[in-house]
C-alpha positions in Angstrom: 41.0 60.0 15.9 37.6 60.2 15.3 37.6 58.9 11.6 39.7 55.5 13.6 37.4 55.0 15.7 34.3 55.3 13.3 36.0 53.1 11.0 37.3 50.5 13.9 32.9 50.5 15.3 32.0 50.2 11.5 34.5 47.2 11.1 32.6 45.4 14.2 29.2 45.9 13.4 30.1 44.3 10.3 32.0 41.7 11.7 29.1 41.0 14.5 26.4 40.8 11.4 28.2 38.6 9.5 28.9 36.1 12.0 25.7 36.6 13.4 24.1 35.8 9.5 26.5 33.0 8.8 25.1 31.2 12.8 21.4 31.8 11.7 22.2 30.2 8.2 23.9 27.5 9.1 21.5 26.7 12.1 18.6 26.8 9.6 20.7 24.6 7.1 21.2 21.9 9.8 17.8 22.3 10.7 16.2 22.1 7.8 18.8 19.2 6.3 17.7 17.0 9.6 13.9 17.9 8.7 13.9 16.5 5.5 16.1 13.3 6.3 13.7 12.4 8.8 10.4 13.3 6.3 12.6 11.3 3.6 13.0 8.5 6.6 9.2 8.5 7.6 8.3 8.6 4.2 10.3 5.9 2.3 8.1 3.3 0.3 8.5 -0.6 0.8 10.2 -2.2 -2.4 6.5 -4.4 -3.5 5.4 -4.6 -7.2 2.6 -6.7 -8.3 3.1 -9.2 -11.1 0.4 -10.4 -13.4 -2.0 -8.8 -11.1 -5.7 -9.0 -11.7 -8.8 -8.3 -10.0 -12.6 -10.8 -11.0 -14.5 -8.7 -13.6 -17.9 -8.4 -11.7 -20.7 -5.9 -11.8 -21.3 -3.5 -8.9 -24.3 -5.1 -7.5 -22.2 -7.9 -6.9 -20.9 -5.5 -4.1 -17.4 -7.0 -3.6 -14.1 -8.3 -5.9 -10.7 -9.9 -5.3 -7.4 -9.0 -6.2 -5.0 -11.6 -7.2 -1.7 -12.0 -8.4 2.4 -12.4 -7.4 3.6 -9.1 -4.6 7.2 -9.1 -4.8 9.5 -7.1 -2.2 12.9 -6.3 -3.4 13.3 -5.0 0.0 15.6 -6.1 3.0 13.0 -6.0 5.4 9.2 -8.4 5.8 6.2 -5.9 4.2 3.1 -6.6 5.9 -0.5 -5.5 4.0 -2.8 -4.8 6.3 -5.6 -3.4 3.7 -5.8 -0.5 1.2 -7.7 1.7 0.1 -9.6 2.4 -4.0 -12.1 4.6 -5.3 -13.0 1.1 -7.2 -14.2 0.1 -3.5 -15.3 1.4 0.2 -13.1 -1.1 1.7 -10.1 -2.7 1.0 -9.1 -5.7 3.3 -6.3 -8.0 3.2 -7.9 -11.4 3.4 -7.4 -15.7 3.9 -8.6 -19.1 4.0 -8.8 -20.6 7.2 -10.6 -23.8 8.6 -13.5 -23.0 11.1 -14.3 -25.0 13.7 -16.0 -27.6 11.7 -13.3 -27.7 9.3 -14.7 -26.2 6.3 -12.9 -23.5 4.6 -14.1 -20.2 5.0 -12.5 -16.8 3.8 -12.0 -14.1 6.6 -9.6 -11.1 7.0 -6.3 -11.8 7.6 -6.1 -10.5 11.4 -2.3 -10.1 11.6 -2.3 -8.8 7.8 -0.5 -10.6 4.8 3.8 -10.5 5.0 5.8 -10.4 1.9 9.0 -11.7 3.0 11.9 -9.7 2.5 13.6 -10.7 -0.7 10.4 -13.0 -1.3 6.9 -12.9 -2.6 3.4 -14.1 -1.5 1.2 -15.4 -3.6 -2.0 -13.9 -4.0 -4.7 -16.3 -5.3 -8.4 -17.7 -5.2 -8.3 -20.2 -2.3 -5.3 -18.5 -0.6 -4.5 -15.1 0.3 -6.1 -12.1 -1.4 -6.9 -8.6 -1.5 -10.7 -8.2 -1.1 -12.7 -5.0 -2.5 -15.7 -4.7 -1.2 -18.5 -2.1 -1.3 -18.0 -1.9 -5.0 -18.7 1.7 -6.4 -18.4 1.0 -9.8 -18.3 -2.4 -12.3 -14.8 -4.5 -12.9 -14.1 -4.6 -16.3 -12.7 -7.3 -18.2 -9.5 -5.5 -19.9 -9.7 -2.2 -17.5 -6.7 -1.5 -15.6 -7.7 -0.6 -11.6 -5.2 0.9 -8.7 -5.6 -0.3 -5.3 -2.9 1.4 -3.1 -2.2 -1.4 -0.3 -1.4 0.1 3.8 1.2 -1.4 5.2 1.5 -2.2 9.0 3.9 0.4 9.7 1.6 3.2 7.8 3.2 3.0 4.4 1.4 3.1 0.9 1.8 1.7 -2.1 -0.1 1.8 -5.1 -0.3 -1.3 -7.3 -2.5 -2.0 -10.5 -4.6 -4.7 -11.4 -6.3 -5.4 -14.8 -10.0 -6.7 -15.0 -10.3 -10.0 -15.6 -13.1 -12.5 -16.7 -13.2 -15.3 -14.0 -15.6 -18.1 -12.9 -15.0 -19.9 -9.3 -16.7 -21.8 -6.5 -19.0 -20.0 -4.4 -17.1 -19.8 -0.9 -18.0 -18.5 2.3 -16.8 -16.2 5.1 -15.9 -16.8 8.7 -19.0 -16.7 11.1 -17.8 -13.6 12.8 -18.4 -11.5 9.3 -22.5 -12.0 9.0 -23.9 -10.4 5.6 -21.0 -11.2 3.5 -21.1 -13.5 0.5 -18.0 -14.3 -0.8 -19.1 -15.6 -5.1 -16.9 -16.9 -7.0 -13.2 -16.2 -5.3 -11.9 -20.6 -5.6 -10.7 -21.3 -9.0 -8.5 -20.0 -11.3 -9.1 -17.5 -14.1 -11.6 -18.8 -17.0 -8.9 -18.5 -19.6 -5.0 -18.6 -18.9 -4.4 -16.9 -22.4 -6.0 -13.9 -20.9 -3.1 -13.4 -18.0 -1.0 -10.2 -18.3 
């Protein structure tokens, strides 16, 4: 009777483990399945490629570029840049033309940030909307290829390259609230059209 009852104690400490292993690995399955959709949620990048994107070939003393060029967002929902970040530059900011108050144009940063619509693109060019690099801390060169990786306003980064380009502009200024800045050269288009990519 013994030996029965042995067995019978054996045969539920067994059973016990077992469903006590198959609880803890299926807890730590769900657990760990709901962990990464939410990292994979948190983490998804916005649909925006640049096209024939380009930034003003410009020695570092000139302390500050522009990027240019056509932001696409095959996505279902508006991207909004809201700067960026490259070692190229200190600061990355997403930037406009507006009218001051004596109706001259002046550049300034885009306070609300720059919105690819869904589906859409925006336009980034001299005049217009742009993405400024400033605090240069090396030299744009002409044929060089140069990552900015553009913030979004909901945290996201994307990385997006633009190739140095020769370019010769008007001379345009910032907005009064952004005293030191000179903005060369950021009006016209690019010297020479055969060098677009």
């Amino acid at each position: 009777m013994r030996t029965t009852h042995c067995r019978a104690l054996r045969a539920l400490v067994g059973l016990a483990a077992v469903t006590t292993l198959a609880a803890c690995g299926s807890g730590e399955t769900t657990s760990t399945t709901t962990a990464s959709s939410s990292s994979a949620a948190s983490t998804s990048t916005p649909s925006l490629t640049v096209t024939d994107g380009w930034v003003k070939a410009v020695d570092a003393s000139q302390d500050m570029t522009a990027a240019f060029g056509t932001l696409t967002n095959t996505g279902d929902e508006d991207v909004v840049i809201t700067g960026g970040r490259s070692d190229l530059a200190g600061m990355v900011e997403a930037h406009v033309m507006s009218k001051d108050e004596n109706g001259a144009m002046v550049m300034e940063e885009a306070k609300d940030g720059d919105t690819v619509p869904a589906g859409g693109e925006l336009e980034l060019t001299p005049g217009g909307a742009h993405l400024m690099l400033m605090d240069l801390s090396s030299d744009v060169v002409a044929g060089e290829d140069y990552v900015v990786t553009v913030t979004t306003a909901d945290g996201q980064e994307v990385d997006l390259t633009f190739a140095g380009r020769e370019f010769s502009g008007a001379e345009e200024e910032y907005a009064p609230d952004m005293p030191g800045m000179s903005h060369d050269g950021h009006g016209e288009t690019p010297a020479t059209s055969s060098s677009s990519r």
